[in-house]
N, C-alpha and C positions, 0 to 999 in steps of 0.2 A: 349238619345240624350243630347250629356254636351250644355250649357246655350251661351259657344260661337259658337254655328252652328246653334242657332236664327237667322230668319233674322233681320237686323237691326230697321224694324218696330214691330216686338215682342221685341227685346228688349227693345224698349224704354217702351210698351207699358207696360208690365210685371216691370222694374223699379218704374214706375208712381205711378201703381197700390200698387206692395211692398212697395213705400215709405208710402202712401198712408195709407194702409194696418197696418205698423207700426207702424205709427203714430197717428192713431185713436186708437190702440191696447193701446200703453204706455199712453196717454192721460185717455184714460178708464178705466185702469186699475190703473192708479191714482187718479182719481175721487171717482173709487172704494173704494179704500183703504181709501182716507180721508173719504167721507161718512159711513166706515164699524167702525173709527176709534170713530167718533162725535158721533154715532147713541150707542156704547156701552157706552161713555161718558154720555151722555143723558140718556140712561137705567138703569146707579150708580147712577149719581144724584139724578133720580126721586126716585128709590129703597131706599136712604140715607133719601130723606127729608118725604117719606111715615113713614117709622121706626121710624124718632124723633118725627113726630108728632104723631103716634100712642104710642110711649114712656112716652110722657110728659100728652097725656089723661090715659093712666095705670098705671101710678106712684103712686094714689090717691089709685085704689083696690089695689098695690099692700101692699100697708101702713096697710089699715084696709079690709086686705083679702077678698076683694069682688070679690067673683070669676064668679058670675053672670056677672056683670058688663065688668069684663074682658073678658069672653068669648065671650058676645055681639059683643063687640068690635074689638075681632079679629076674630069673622063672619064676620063684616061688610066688611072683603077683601077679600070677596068670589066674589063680586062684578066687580073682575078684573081676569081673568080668566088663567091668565099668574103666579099669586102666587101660588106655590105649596103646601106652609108651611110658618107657622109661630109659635112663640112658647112667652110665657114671662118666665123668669126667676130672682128669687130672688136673691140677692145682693150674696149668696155664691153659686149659682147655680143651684138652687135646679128647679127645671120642675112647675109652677102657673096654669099656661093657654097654652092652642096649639090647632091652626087649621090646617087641611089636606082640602085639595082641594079636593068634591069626587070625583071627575075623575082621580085622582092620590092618589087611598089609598095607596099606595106604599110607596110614601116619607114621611117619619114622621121626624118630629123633632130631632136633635140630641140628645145625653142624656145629656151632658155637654155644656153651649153655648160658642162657640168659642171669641176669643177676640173680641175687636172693630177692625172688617175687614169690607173690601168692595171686594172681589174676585171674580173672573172669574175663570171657571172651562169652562171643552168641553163643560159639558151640561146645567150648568145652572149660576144663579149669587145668591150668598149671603151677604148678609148685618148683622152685629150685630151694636147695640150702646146700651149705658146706657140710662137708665129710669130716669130722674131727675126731684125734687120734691124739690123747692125753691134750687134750684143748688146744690142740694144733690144726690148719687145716691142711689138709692133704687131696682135696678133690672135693666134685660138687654132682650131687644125687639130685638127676631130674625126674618129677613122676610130672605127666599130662592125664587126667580122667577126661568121661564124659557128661553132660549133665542129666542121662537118664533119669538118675535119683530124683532130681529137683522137677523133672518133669512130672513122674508119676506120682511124685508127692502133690505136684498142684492138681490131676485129673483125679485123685482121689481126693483130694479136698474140696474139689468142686462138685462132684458126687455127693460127697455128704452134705455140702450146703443146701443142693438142688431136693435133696432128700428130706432137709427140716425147712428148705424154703416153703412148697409145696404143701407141705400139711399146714404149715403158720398161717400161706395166705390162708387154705381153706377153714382152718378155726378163727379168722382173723372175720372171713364173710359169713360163716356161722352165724358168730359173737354179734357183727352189726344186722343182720336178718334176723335173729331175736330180739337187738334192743331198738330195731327204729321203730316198734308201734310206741311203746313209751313217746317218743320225740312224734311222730306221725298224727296220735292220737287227737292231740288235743288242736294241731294244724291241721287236722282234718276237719273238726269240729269246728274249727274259728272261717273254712273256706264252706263249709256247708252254708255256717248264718250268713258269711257274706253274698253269697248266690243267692239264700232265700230271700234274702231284705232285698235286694238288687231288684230278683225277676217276682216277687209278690208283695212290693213296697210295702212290708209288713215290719216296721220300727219297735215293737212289741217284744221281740226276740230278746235271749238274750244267751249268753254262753256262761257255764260253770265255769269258776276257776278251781282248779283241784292243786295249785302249787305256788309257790314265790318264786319261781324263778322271772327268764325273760318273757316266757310261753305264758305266765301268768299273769303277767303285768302288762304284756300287750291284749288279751285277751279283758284285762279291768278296763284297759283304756279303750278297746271295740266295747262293751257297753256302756259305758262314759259317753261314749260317741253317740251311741244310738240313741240316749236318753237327750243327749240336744237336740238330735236329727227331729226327736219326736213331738220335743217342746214347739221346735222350729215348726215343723210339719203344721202343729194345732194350732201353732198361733198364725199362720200363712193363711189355711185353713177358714178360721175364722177372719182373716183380714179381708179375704178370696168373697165370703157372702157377704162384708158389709161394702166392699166394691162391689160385688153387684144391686146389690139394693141401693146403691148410692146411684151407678149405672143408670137403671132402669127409671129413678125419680130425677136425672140428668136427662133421659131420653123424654120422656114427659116435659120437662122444661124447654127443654130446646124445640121439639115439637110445639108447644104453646106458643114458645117467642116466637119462630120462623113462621107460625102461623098470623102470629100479631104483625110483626114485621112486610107479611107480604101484603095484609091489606093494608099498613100504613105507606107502601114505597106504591101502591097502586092510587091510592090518594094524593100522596105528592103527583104522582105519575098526572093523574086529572087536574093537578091544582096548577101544575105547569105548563101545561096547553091551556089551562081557563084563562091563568095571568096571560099567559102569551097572547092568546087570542085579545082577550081583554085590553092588555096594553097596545098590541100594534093597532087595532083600528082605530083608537085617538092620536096615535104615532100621524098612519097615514092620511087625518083628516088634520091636522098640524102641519104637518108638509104641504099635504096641497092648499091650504090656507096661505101657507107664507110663498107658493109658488104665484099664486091668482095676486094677493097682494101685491108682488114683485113685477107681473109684468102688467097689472092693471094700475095700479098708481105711483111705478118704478120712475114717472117721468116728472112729476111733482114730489118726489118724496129727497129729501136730502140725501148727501154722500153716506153722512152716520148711518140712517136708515136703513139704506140699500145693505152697507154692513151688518147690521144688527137683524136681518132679514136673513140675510148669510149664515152668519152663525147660528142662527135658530136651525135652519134648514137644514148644518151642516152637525150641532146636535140634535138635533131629531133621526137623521143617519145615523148616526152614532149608537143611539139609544136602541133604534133596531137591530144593529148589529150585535151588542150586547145581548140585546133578547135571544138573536140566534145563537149568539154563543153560549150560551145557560142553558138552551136545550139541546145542543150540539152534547156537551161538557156530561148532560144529566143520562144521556142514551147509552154513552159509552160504559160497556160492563153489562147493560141490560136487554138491547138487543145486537146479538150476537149473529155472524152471517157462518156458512161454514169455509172454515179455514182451510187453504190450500196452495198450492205453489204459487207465489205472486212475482211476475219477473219485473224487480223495479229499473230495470231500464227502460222498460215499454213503460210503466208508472211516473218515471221522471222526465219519461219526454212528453208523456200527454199535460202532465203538472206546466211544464216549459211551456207549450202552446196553446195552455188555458191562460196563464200569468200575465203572457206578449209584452216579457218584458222592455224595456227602453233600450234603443239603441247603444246609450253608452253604457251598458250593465249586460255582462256577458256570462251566462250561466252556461258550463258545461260538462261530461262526465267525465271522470279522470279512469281509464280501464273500464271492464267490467264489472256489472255488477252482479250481484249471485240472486240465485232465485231464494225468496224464503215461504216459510209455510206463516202464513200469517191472512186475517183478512183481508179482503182488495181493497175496499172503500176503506178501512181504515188507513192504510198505507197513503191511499191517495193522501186522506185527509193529513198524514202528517207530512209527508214530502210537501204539502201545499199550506202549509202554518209554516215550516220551516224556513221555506225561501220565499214565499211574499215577505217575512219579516224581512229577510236580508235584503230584497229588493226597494223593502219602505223607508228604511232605516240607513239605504245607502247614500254616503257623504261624499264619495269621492268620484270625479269627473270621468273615471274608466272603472267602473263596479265589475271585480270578478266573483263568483261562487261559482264554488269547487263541488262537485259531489263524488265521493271514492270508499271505496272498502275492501277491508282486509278480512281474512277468516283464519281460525286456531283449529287445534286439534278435540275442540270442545261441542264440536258443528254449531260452531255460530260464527257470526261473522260482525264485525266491528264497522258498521258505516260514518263515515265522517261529512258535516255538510259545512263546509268553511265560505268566509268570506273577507272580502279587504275592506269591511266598514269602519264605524267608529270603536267598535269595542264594548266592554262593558266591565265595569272595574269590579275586581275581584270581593267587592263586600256585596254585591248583589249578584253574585252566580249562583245560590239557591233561590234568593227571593223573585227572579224573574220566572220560576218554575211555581211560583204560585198566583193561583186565581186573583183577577182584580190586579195586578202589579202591574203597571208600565215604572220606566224610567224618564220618565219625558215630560214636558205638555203636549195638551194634545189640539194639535195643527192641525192645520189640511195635509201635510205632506206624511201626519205619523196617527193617523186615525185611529190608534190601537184601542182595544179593549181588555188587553192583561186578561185574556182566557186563552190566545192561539198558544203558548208555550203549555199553559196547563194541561189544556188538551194533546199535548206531543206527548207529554209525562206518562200521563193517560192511558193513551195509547201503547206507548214502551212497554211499561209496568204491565198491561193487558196482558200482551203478550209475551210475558217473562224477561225482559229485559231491561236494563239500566241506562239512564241518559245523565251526562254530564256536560257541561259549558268550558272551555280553556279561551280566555279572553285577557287583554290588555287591554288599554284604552289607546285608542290611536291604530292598531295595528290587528285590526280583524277579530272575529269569532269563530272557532271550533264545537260546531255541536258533534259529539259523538257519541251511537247508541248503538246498545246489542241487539239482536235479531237473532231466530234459530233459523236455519241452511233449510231447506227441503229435500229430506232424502224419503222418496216413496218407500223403500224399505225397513225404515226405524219408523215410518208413521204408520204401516200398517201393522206393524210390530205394537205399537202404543195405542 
């Protein structure tokens, strides 16, 4: 468990104590030190001034070789139980006198005595100095100790520390077990309101402040808080009933329209089969007029005539195909078939051998093509606006259209339906996608009526997808439109 998922009374508590803790530690631990520091100070001193004055009484045998006297006298520091050894030595080094400690026959005297040192070694301390004899030297007085002193002076220093450490920390966790309700009290207070406002969205509350400090001024600013929360809340509040009353006089409205609306699209709806009907039966009594003309007085009627017989005939087609296409154009959107896998390969090739087209205009599929979820008969109907255009429209002596599609990661798929015609220049690649536009006059070879593009649009958009034109003049058309893929799984999903 990391140290911030303390609650905030162990944390302070655990701080206190650490600081607490480290405090007496560095403290200690430098006491330590300077004590371990004086205490080997005091151990050379005493070891320096024991050697001169045992120097300066051996000076005398070392003159007139009294080796009784010497030895006496470096027995006499058997008396201190810390000396290991001692030795004298004559002015060129030569070995006089030496005691061993018998509890340490082991260390003996060096064979050579070392300079005037005072040394610390791990195990022990040595001291040499001269022997002098009216301020002459005459020999060199070695004492070696060992550091028992320095030892038991640190095991009893650290006794004592461990002695005031102990009760410190424990008056130290006292001290903060008394003072953290002070600190606790009013963070108790301030986690209370905020739990209460939380789970009884009661904005109402509010917390005392009993102090200036931090605890007080966050506690001014949690009611600060609440009092906007509360404004906010009322004025929501009230925003909340006049959306709904606004709501409810929207749903009444929209109800009214959608009601006005259905019976004025059921009117159009009758008024578009009345014209239809209306207009094609004098259509087809205008046809068959100019047909009966044509082969009953075709043989006395001049060249003009026979022409202007033509074009009647050939507007009068025309006007009907219009007609159909206004009621083609007005269905779409309103009756709807159910929508389902449609494989436009089987769709393009019936389109193909409805069309029959011309020997030199070669319509084919470039790959597969994918199945989409979309109506049947609409699909027919745009694969078959698509390329009878390109078929009517075609100027060049070997007419190819392409039909091919790609699909993304988006389950749709991109079909393109190209051809090698004349083109269409780039300032009417929207205006061919609306109702009533051709580009042309209208021939016998280009009979258009400026709805087959609108009705592709139509259709697209129907089924959530976008259609664009990529054309030049001279050098073919690109219609390219989106479709969604049919996956049984995402449609029964949807």
């Amino acid at each position: 468990m990391h140290f911030r998922d303390f609650s905030f009374r162990a944390k302070i508590v655990s701080i206190c104590l650490g600081v607490s803790a480290i405090s007496l530690l560095l403290a200690g631990l430098t006491l330590l030190s300077i004590d371990q520091v004086n205490m080997r100070d005091t151990l050379r001193d005493k070891l320096i001034n024991q050697a001169e004055i045992i120097g300066q009484s051996a000076a005398s045998s070392l003159v007139f070789y009294d080796l009784d006297f010497a030895g006496k006298l470096l027995s006499s520091l058997g008396v201190n139980p810390h000396i290991q050894t001692a030795a004298l030595y004559f002015q060129d080094g030569t070995l006089f006198a030496s005691y061993t400690n018998p509890k340490m026959a082991d260390f003996a005297p060096p064979t050579m005595p070392p300079p005037d040192i005072a040394r610390f070694t791990s195990t022990f301390l040595e001291v040499s100095r001269p022997c002098l004899l009216k301020n002459e030297q005459v020999g060199i007085i070695y004492l070696r100790s060992d550091l028992a002193e320095i030892s038991n002076r640190l095991r009893f220093s650290i006794f004592i520390f461990i002695a005031v450490f102990l009760p410190a920390i424990g008056a130290s966790l006292l001290l903060t077990w008394w003072a953290q309700p002070l600190i606790m009290r009013p963070v108790n207070i301030l986690t209370a309101a905020a739990r209460d406002v939380t789970e009884k969205g009661d904005y109402s509350l509010r917390v005392d402040q009993n102090s200036s400090d931090e605890l007080g001024i966050l506690a001014n600013t949690f009611n600060k808080m609440l009092d906007q929360i509360q404004q906010t809340t009322s004025q929501l509040t009230k925003s909340e009933l006049e959306l709904i009353e606004h709501r409810d006089h929207l749903e009444e409205l929209v109800t009214k329209r959608t009601a006005d609306l259905e019976i004025a699209n059921q009117e159009l709806r009758d008024f578009a089969y009345i014209v239809s009907h209306d207009l094609k039966a004098p259509l087809r009594g205008i046809n068959q007029l100019a047909t009966w003309i044509s082969e009953d007085y075709g043989s006395i009627l001049a060249e003009e005539g026979q022409q202007q017989l033509a074009l009647m005939s050939e507007r009068v087609k025309r006007m009907h195909a219009l007609i159909d296409g206004i009621l083609q154009y007005s269905r779409i959107g309103r009756l709807q078939e159910q929508r389902q896998g449609v494989d436009l390969n089987a769709v393009v090739a019936d389109t193909i051998n409805l069309l029959a087209p011309l020997s030199h205009i070669r319509v084919r599929i470039d790959g597969k093509l994918p199945i989409v979820f979309a109506e049947q008969v609409r699909m027919q109907q745009l694969f078959q606006n698509l390329i009878s255009n390109a078929i009517k429209f075609m100027d060049k002596p070997q007419g190819k259209i392409v039909i091919s599609a790609t699909t993304n990661h988006d389950n749709l798929c991109h079909i393109t339906v190209s051809d090698n015609g004349p083109g269409i220049e780039e300032k009417y690649h929207q205006k061919i996608f609306q109702i009533f536009q051709t580009l042309g006059p209208h021939t016998n070879n280009t009979d258009s009526t400026g709805i087959g593009l609108s009705l592709v649009k139509k259709i697209v958009e129907l089924h959530g997808g976008t259609i664009e034109v990529k054309s030049e003049p001279g050098r073919g058309c690109q219609f390219v439109f989106t479709l969604k893929i049919y996956s049984p799984d995402k449609m029964r999903s949807t």
